[in-house]
C-alpha positions as CSV (number, residue, x, y, z in Angstrom):
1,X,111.5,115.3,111.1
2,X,113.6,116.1,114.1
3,X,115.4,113.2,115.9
4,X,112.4,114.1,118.8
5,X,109.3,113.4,116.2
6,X,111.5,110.2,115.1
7,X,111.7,108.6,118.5
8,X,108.2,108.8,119.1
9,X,107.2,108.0,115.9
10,X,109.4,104.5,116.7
11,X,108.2,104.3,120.4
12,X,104.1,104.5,118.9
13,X,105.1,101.7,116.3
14,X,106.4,99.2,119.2
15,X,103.7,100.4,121.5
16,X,100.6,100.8,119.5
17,X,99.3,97.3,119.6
18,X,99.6,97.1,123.7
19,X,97.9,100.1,123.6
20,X,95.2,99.6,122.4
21,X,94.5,95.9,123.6
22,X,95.1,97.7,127.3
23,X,92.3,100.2,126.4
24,X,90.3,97.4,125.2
25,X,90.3,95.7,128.1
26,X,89.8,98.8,130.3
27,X,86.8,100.1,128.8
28,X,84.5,96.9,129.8
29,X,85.7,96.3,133.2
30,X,83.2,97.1,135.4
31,X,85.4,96.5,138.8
32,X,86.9,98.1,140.8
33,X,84.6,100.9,140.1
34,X,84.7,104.6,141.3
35,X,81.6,106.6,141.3
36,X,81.0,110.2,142.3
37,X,77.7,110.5,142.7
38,X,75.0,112.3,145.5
39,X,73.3,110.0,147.1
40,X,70.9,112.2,148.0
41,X,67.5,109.9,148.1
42,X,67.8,107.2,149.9
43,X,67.9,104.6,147.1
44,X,70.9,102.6,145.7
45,X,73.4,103.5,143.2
46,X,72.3,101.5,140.0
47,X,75.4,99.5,138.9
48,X,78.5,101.2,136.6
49,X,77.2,99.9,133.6
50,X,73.7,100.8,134.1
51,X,74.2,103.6,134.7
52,X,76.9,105.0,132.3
53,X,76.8,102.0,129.6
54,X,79.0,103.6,127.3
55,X,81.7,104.5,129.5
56,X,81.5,102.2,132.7
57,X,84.8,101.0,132.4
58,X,88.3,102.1,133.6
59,X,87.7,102.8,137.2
60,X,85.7,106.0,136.6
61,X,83.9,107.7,134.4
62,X,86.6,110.0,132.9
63,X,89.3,107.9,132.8
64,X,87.0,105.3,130.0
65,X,86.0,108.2,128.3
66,X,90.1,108.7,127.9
67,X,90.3,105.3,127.3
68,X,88.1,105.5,124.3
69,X,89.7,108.3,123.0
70,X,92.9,106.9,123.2
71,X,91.3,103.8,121.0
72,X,89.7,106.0,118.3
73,X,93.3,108.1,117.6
74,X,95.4,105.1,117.0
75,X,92.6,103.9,114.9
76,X,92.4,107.1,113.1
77,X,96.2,107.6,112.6
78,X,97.3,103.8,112.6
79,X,95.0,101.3,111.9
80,X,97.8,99.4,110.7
81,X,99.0,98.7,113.8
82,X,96.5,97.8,116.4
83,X,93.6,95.8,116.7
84,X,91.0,97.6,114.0
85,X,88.4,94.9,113.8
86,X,88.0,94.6,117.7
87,X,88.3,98.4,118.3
88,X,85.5,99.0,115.8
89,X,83.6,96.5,117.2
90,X,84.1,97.6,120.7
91,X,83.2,101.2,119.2
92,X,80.3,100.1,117.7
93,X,79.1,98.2,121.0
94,X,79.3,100.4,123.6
95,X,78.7,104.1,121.5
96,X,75.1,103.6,120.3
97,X,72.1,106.5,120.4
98,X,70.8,104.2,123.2
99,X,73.7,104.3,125.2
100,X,74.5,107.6,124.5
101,X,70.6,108.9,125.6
102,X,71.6,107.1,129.4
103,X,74.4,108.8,129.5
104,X,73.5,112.3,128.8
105,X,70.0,111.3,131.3
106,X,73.1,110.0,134.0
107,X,74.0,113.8,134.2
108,X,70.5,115.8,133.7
109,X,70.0,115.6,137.3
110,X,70.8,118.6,139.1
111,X,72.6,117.3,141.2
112,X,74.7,115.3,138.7
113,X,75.5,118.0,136.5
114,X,79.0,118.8,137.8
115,X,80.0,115.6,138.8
116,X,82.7,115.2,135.9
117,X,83.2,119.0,135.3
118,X,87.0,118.9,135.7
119,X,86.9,116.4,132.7
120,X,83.4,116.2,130.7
């Protein structure tokens, strides 16, 4: 291991925990929210979560879906240092086939289907 692997190796140790409790808390607030999406009939824009309620969180739409991946790679390579119980319940909350159905339905539209192109 080069001094460069052992420095970040140290700097994930010390950092790890913050982390994750900073993507924790990002991934279930709501507001402020960012939304590209076409308004093109006339009718509201349902609210974040309804509308993406796995990944309403984090300002937009992309930057939750980073948030969560960000969650499931310390978990993966370091349980040991962050928050495991809350991530998996978090995990388990917001990722299920229901919320997963909305959104994959959020994007069938036409319309919607490039709205997070540069990312999803």
């Amino acid at each position: 291991m080069d001094g460069w692997d052992s420095e970040r190796v140290q700097l994930l140790a010390v950092n790890a925990g913050g982390l994750a409790r900073m993507a924790l808390a990002n991934v279930v607030r709501e507001y402020p929210h960012y939304e590209e999406h076409w308004h093109t009939e006339g009718e509201p824009i349902p609210a974040p979560r309804r509308l993406h309620p796995c990944f309403y969180g984090s300002l937009d739409w992309h930057s939750c879906v980073e948030m969560f991946w960000v969650l499931v790679r310390l978990l993966r390579h370091h349980p040991e240092l962050v928050p495991a119980a809350e991530i998996r319940h978090t995990l388990n909350e917001h990722l299920t086939v229901q919320a997963i159905r909305a959104e994959v339905a959020a994007f069938a539209p036409e319309s919607q289907r490039t709205t997070q192109r540069p990312y999803g």
